[in-house]
C-alpha positions in Angstrom: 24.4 -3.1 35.6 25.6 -5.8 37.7 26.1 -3.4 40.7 22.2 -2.1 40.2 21.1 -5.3 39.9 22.6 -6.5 43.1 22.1 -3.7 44.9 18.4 -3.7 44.1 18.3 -7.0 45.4 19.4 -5.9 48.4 17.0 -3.9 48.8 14.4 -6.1 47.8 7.6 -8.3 15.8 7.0 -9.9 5.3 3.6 -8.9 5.8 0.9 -8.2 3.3 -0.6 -12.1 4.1 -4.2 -11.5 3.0 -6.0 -14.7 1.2 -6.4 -14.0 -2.4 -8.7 -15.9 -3.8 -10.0 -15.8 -8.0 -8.7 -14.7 -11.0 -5.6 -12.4 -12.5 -6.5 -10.8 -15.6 -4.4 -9.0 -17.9 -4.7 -5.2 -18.0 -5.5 -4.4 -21.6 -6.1 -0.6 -22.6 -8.2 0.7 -19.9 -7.7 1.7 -16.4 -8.6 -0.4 -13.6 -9.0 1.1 -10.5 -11.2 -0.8 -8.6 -12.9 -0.9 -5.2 -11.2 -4.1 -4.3 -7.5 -5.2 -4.3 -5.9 -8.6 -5.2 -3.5 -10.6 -4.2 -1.8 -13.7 -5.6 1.6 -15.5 -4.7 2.6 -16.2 -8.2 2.4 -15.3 -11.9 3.6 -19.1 -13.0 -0.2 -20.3 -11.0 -2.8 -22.8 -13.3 -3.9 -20.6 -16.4 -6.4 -20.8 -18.5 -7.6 -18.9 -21.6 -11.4 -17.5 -21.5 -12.7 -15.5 -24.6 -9.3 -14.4 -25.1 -8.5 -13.3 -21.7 -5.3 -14.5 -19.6 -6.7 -15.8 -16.4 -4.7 -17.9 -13.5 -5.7 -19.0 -10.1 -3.6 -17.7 -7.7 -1.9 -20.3 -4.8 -0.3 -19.1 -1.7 2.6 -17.2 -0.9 4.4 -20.4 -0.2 4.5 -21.0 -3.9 6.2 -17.7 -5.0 8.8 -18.2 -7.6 11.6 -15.9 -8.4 10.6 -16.4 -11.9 7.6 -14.3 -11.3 7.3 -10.9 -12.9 5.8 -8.6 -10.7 3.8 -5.6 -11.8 5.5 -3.2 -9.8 7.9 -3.6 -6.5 7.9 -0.2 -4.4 11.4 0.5 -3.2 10.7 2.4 0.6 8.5 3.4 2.5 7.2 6.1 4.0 4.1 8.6 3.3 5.4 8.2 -0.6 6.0 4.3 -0.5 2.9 3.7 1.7 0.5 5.5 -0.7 1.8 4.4 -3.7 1.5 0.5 -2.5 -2.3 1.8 -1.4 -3.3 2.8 -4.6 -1.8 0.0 -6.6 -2.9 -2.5 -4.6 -6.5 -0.6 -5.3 -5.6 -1.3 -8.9 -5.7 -4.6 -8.6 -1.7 -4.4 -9.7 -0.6 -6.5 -6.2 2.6 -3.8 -5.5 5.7 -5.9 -3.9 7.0 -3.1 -1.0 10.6 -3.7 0.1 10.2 -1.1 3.1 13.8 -0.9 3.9 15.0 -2.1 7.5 19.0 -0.7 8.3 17.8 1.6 5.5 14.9 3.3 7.7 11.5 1.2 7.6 8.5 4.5 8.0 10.9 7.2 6.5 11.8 9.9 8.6 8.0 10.4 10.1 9.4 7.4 12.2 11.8 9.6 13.8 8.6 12.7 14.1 6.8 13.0 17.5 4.0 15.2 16.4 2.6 15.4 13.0 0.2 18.1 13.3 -0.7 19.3 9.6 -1.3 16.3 8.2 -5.1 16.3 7.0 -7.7 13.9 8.8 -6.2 13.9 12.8 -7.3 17.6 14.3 -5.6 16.1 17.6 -2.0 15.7 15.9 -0.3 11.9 15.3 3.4 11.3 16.4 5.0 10.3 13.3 5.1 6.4 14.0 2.0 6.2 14.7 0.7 7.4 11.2 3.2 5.4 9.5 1.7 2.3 11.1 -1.8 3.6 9.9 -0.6 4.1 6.4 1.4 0.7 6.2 -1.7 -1.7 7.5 -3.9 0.3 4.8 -1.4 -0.9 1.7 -1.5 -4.3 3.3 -5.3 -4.1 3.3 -5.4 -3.5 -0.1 -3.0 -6.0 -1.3 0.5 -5.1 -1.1 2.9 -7.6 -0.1 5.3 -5.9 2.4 9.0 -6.8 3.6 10.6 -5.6 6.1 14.5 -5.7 3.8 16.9 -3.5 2.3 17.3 -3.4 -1.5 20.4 -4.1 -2.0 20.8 -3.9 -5.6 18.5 -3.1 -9.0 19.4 -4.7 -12.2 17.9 -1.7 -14.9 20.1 -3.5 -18.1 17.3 -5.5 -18.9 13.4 -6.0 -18.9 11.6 -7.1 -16.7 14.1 -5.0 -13.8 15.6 -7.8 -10.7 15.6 -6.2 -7.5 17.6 -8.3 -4.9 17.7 -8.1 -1.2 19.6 -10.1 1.4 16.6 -12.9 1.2 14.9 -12.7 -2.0 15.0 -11.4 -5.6 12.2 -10.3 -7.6 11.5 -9.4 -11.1 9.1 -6.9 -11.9 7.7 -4.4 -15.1 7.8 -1.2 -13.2 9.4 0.3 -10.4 8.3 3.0 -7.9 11.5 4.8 -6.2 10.5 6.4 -2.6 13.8 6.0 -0.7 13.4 9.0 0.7 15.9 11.1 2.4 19.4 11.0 5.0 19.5 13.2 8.0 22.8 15.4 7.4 25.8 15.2 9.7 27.9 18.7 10.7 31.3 16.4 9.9 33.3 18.6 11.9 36.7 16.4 13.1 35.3 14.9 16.4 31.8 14.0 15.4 32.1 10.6 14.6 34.4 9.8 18.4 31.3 11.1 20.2 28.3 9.7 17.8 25.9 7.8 20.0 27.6 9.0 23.2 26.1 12.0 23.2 25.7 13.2 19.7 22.5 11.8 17.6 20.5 12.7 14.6 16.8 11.2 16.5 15.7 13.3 19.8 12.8 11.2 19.8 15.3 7.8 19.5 17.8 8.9 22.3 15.9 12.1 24.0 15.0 9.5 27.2 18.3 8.0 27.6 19.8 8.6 31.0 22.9 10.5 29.4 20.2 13.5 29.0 18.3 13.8 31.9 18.1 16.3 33.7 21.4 17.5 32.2 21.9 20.5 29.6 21.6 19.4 25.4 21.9 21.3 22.0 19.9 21.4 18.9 21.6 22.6 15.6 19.0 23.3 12.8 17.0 26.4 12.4 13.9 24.9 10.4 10.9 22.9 11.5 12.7 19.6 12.6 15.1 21.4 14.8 12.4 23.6 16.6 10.3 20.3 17.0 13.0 18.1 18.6 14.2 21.0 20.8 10.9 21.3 22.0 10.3 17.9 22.7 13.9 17.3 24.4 12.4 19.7 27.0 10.7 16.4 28.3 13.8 15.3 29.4 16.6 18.2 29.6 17.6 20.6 32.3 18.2 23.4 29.6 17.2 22.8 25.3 20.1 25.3 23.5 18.8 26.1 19.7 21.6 26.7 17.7 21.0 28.4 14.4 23.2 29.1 11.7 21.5 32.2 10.5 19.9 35.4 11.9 16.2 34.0 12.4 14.5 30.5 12.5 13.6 28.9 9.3 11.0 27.6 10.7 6.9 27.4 10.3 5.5 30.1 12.2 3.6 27.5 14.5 6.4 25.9 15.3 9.3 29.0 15.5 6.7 30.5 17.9 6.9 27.3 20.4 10.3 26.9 20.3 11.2 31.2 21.4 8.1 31.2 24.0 9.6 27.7 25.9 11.0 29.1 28.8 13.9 26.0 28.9 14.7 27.0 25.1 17.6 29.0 24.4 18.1 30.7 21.4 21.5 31.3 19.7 21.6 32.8 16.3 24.8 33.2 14.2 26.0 30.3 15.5 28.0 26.8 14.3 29.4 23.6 16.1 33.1 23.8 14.9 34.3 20.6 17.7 32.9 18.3 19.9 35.0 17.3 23.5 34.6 14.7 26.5 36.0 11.8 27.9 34.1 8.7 27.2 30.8 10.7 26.5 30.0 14.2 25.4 30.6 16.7 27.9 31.4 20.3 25.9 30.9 22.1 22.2 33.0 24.8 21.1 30.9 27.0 19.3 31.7 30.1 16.4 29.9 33.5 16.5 29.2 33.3 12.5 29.7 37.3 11.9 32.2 38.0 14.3 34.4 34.7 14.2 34.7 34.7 18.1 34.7 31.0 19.8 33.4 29.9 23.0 32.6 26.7 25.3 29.2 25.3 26.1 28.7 22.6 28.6 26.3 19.5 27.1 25.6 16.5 27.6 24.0 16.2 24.4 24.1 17.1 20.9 21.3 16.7 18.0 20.6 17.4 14.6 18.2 18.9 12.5 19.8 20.7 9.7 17.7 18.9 6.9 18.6 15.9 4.5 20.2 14.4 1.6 18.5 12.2 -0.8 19.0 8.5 -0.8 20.0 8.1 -4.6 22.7 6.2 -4.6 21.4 2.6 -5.2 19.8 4.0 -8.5 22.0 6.8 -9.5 24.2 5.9 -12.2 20.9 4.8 -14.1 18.1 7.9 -13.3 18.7 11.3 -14.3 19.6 13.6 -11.0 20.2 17.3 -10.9 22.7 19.2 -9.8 22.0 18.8 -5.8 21.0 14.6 -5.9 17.6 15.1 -6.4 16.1 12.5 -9.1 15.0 14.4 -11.7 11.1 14.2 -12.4 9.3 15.2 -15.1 5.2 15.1 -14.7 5.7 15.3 -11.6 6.8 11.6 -11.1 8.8 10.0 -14.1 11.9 9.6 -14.6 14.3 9.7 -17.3 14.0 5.7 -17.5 10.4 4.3 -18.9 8.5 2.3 -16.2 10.4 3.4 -13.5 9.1 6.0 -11.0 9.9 8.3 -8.6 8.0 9.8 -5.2 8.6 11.2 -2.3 11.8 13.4 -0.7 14.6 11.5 -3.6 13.1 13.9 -6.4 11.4 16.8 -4.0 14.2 19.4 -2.6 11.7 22.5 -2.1 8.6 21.5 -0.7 9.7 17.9 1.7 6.3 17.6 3.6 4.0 14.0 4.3 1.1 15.0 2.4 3.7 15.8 -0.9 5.1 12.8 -0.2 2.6 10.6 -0.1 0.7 12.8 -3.3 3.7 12.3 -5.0 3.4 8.5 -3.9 -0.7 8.6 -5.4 0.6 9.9 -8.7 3.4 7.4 -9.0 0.9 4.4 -8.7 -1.7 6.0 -11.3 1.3 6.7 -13.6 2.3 2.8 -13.3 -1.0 1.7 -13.6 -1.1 4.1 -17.1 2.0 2.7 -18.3 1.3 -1.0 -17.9 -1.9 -0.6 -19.6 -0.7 1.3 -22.7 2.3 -1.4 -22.7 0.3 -4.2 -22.1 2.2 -5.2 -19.5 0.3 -5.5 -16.4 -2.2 -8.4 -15.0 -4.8 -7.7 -12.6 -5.3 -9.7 -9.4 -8.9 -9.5 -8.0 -9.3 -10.0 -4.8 -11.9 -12.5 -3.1 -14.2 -9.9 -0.3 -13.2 -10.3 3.5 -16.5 -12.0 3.7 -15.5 -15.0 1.4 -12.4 -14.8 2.9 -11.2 -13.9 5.8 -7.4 -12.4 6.6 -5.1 -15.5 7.4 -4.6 -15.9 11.6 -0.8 -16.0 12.1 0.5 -17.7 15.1 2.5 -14.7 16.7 4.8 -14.4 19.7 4.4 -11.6 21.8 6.4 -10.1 24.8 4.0 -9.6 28.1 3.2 -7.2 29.8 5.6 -5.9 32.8 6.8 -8.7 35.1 5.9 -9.2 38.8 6.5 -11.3 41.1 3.2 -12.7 41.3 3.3 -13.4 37.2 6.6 -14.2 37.0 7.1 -17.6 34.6 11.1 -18.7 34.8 9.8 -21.2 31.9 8.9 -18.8 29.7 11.6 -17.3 27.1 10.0 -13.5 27.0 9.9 -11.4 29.6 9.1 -7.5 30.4 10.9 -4.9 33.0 13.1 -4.8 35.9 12.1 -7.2 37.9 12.2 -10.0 35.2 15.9 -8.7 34.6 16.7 -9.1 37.7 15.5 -12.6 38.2 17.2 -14.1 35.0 20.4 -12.4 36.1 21.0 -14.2 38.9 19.1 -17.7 37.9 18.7 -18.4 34.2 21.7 -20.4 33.2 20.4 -19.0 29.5 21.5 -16.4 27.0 19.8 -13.1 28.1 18.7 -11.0 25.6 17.8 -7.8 26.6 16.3 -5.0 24.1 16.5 -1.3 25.7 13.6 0.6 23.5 11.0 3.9 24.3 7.3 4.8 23.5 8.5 7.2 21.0 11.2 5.5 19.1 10.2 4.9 15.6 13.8 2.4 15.1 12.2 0.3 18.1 8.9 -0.1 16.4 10.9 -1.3 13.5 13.4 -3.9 15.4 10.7 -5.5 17.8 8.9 -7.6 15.5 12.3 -8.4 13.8 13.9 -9.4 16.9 11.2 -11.0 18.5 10.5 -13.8 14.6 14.9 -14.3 15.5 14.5 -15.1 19.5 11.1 -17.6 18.7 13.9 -19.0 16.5 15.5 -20.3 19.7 12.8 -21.0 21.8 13.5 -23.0 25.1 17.4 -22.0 24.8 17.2 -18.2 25.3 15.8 -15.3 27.7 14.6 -12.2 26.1 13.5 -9.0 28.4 12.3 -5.8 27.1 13.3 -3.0 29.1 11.0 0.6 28.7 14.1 3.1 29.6 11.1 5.5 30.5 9.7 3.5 32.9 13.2 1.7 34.3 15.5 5.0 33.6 17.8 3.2 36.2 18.4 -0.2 34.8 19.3 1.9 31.6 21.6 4.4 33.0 23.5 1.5 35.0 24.1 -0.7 31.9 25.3 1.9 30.4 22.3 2.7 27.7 22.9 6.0 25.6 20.5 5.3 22.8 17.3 3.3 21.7 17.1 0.6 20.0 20.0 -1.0 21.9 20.3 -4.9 22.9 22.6 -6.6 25.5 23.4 -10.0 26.0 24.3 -11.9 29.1 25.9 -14.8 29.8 26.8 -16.0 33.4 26.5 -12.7 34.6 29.3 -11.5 32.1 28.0 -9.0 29.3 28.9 -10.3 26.1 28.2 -7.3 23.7 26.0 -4.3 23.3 24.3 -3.7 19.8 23.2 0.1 19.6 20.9 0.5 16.8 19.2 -1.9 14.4 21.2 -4.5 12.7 20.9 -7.2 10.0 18.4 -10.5 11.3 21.8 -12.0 10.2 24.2 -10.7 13.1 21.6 -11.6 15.6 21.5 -15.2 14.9 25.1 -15.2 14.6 25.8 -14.0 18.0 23.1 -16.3 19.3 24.4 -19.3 18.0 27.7 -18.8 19.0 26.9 -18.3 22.9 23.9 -20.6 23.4 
């Protein structure tokens, strides 16, 4: 990077903050569904008794004890989280989402480019894209959304404790939508060449430098392989499809794309048994599946779509599962403990599609709403009208657009591009920050925000650049970029460390702190 730099020289983003406004009431033997959502910050608010009905005014989130027994916390995201939180919130019930972070905020649509059977967009929607839709529609109605992993479910006692990293929360119900794990091959060299040529998101790492214009493989024979093979085309000389079996699982649609792609190759009866290079991925050594024969093919890459494994294990030593992982369901969304609930791709292993998911996610709500009724557990928060009261203004820090010379602002602690880089390099006696991220990338939806609330945490004493690697492929390649989200740090011209991935708000601000 420092090379590029000089030689160029040369040459010349918790949610869910609606204002709630009126009364909670407590659910008592009928169903509530109304037009209008609540939202309160606490269940310990100024109560009052009125013709024998619980009432409380609700105060703002500031106020929010742990004490406070939720009516039901959603644990993930996705089509199944985001619709369950839609519909409760619709209930009046005020759903606490914990959308997962490390964990995969969006599910696995945040790793989709085009999501073309989903009902209501005849023009397709990339994955992210419909994840953001569904996500600013549960905090529409209500639900109070953070971006944190649960780390840890307390199901010995009532009301259930869910605890994160930053908060614990007690609640009457539960609705389970972790989703599902992109498989690995786990064949002996897999791990020595992950993220240096091997990935499990085209969409994440297709645009990296590493690829272009270079050969890459797909393993997978079903829908997401076809669909990320295609889509690597954007950015690979030559797309191999390597499929286990004799023919493509595939949809028809999508099988049909993937064979008529003229930079698509096909091999069938085929499996990864090793992965070789130097630093990076440079070869695969491939098995002929009926005849046992081996041989060589040259890559640069190497990505997976040979389907997933359920995310369970926070919950599984206290929910029935079958024989595979799967949580098992019985009408169609409860488990085999009362109040808690399941949706999504943890208890589906046949059918795996958004619109099940997020059905799944509609019948989980209605089934919490039914069972806090008939328990006489639940209190309903009504919600003031937009009108009366309008969604709270929050002051928010965002990165500019693409540096020039004309705009450029040494004073200012975010910057955008190339040229910005550049400039900070060789004057800021600052920390540089520097966050490598694509269009596409669902992780890089999910980190920006997160890593934009840490740098205003530090305002005046750091420099943050985003860099596009679509747009600035070179500044990429020469520092060394094989995957997005990835952030650099600078100090003195010296690169301190490089964070692939998303990481804990945690390990940010310690590495800040420690080189400021």
């Amino acid at each position: 990077l420092h090379s590029y730099i000089m030689n160029r020289n040369m040459a010349g983003s918790g949610s869910g903050r609606r204002m709630w406004q009126g009364t909670q009431t407590r659910l008592a033997g009928h169903s509530t569904m109304h037009s209008a959502a609540a939202r309160c910050a606490t269940h310990t608010a100024r109560s009052d008794v009125v013709a024998g009905v619980v009432t409380a005014h609700a105060p703002s989130p500031a106020h929010r004890h742990t004490a406070d027994v939720e009516n039901v916390v959603v644990v993930g995201s996705g089509p199944a989280g985001y619709t369950a939180a839609i519909y409760a919130g619709r209930a009046n019930l005020k759903p606490v989402v914990f959308e997962g972070f490390l964990n995969g905020q969006g599910g696995q649509l945040m790793g989709t480019t085009e999501v073309e059977n989903f009902p209501g967009f005849p023009e397709g929607v990339t994955g992210p894209d419909l994840m953001d839709r569904m996500r600013k529609q549960a905090e529409r109605w209500g639900a109070e959304i953070y971006t944190e992993d649960v780390e840890s479910i307390d199901f010995s006692s009532r009301p259930f404790t869910v605890r994160t990293s930053e908060r614990e929360v007690k609640a009457h119900s539960l609705i389970l939508a972790t989703g599902a794990t992109a498989r690995r091959l786990g064949f002996p060299t897999e791990q020595a060449f992950w993220s240096k040529g091997i990935s499990a998101c085209a969409i994440c790492d297709g645009a990296s430098p590493l690829f272009k214009d270079r050969p890459v493989a797909v393993v997978g024979g079903g829908d997401s392989a076809a669909e990320e093979a295609v889509y690597l085309t954007k950015y690979a000389s030559r797309v191999h499809l390597l499929v286990r079996g004799e023919r493509l699982r595939a949809s028809k649609a999508m099988a049909d794309r993937a064979v008529s792609n003229p930079r698509i190759t096909v091999h069938y009866n085929t499996t990864v048994l090793a992965a070789a290079g130097e630093a990076v991925l440079a070869a695969l050594e491939l098995q002929d599946t009926k005849t046992g024969t081996t041989r060589q093919l040259d890559v640069a890459g190497l990505f997976y779509g040979i389907g997933h494994q359920p995310n369970t294990k926070l919950f599984s030593e206290h929910v029935e599962l079958d024989a595979l992982g799967y949580v098992r369901v019985q009408h169609g969304v409860e488990t085999s403990l009362a109040g808690v609930f399941a949706a999504g791709d943890l208890h589906d292993s046949e059918w795996r599609q958004a619109i099940t998911a997020a059905g799944a996610g509609c019948m989980a709500a209605l089934s919490v709403e039914r069972y806090l009724t008939m328990n006489n557990l639940g209190v309903e928060f009504k919600q003031s009208s937009p009108e009366e009261s309008p969604a709270e203004e929050l002051p928010t820090s965002h990165t500019p657009s693409e540096d020039t010379e004309e705009l450029f602002d040494m004073m200012q602690d975010k910057h955008r591009g190339q040229f910005a880089l550049r400039k900070l390099y060789h004057e800021s006696d600052r920390l540089i920050a520097v966050l490598y991220s694509a269009p596409s990338c669902g992780p890089c939806r999910t980190l920006k925000p997160i890593f934009n609330a840490v740098v205003d945490e530090y305002r005046g004493r750091i420099h943050y650049v985003e860099v596009d690697i679509e747009q600035d492929p070179e500044v990429a390649e020469a520092a060394g970029v094989t995957g997005t989200p990835t952030v650099q740090f600078f100090k003195g011209k010296d690169m301190i460390t490089l964070l692939p991935g998303v990481r804990q708000k945690r390990e940010y601000r310690e590495l800040l702190t420690a080189h400021i």
